[in-house]
Each structure stands twice: as structure tokens, then as C-alpha cells.
N, C-alpha and C positions, 0 to 999 in steps of 0.2 A: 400397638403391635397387632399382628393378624391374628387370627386363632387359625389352628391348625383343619378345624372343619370348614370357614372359610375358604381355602386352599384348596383342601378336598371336593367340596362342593361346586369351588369354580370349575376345577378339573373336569369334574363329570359333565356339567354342563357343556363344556368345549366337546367334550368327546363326545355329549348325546347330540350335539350340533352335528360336529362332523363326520357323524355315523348318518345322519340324514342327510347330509350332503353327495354322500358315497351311495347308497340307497337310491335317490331320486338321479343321480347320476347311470348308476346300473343298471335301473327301469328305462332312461334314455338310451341307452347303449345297446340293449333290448331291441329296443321299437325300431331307433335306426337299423340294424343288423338283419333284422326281418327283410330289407329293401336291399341292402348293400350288399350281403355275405349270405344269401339262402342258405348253406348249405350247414354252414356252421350255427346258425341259428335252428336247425334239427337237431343238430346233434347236440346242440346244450338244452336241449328244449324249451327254447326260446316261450313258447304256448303255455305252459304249466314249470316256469323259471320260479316264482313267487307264491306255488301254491304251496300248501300244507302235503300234496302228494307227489311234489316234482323228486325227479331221479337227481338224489346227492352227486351220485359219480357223475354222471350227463353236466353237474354244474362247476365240478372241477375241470369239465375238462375247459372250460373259459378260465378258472383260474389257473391253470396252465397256459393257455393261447396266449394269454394277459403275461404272465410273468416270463415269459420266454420274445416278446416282444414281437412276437408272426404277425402280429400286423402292419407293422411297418413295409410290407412286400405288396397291401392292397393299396385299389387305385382311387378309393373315396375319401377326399380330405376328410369332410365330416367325419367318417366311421372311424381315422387314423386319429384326429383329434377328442373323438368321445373315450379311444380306450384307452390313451395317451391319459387321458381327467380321470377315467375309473380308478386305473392302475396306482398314478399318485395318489387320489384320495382314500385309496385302500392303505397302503403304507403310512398315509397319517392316522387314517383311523387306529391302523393296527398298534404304532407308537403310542399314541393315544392311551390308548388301553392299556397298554404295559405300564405310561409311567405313573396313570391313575392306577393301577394297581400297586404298583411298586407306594405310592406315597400313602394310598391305604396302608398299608402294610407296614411301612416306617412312620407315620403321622397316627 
């Protein structure tokens, strides 16, 4: 039979994967955004996104743009398909994390 850390351990593993897939996904999202959407890549502060000193609310306001689906109205496949991947791999991630927490917490 498994052991219960096994399980655990896989978990996190999945989830430390697909928190880097989200991550290097979001750094791409970034760079293309620079070309595609100037303007909105200001306003999230695209330039200091991943620093230690970037503006939290500046970085919500993508995870708004992202969750309300505003990009579907631009004209760049690429950039429609990068936040199309963000977007999903944000939602796994974030399950992710719940149901590693949740078996934490019951295992």
C-alpha cells in the first residue's frame, strides 16, 4: 500500500512543477505584451513585474485583465494564446494548491 507521505510528496512535486510552468508561462506573457499591448504592459509594470520592488496592485490589475477575459477583443493570436495558457495554468496551479493543502491537512 502507499504511505500517506508518498501521496503528499507526489502532490507537491505536481504542484512545484506546475507552479513553474505558470511562472515561465507569465515571464512569456510579459515579454510578448511589451510588443503586442504597450500600454497595458505600463500599467502592470511589465519592467519591474518579478522584482522584489514591483507594485502588487499594478500586478493585479493583469490578474484582473486575465480573469475577466479582455483579451479576447485583441488582434494578436500569440498574445490571445499566451494569456489564454496563463490563465489556465493559474487555475491549476491554484487547485493544485488547495487540494495539496487539503491532503496535508487530512493525510
Amino acid at each position: 500500500m502507499i504511505s500517506a507521505d508518498t501521496i503528499l510528496f507526489a502532490l507537491m512535486l505536481v504542484t512545484l512543477v506546475n507552479m513553474a510552468r505558470y511562472l515561465t508561462a507569465l515571464r512569456s506573457l510579459i515579454y510578448v505584451m511589451r510588443e503586442a499591448h504597450p500600454l497595458l504592459y505600463q500599467q502592470v509594470d511589465g519592467g519591474g513585474f518579478f522584482t522584489t520592488h514591483g507594485n502588487v496592485s499594478k500586478q493585479f490589475k493583469l490578474f484582473y485583465y486575465l480573469k475577466s477575459k479582455e483579451y479576447h477583443h485583441h488582434h494578436d493570436e500569440v498574445f490571445t494564446s499566451k494569456c489564454d495558457r496563463v490563465r489556465e495554468l493559474f487555475i491549476l496551479s491554484i487547485a493544485l494548491i488547495g487540494v495539496t493543502l487539503l491532503a496535508a491537512f487530512i493525510l
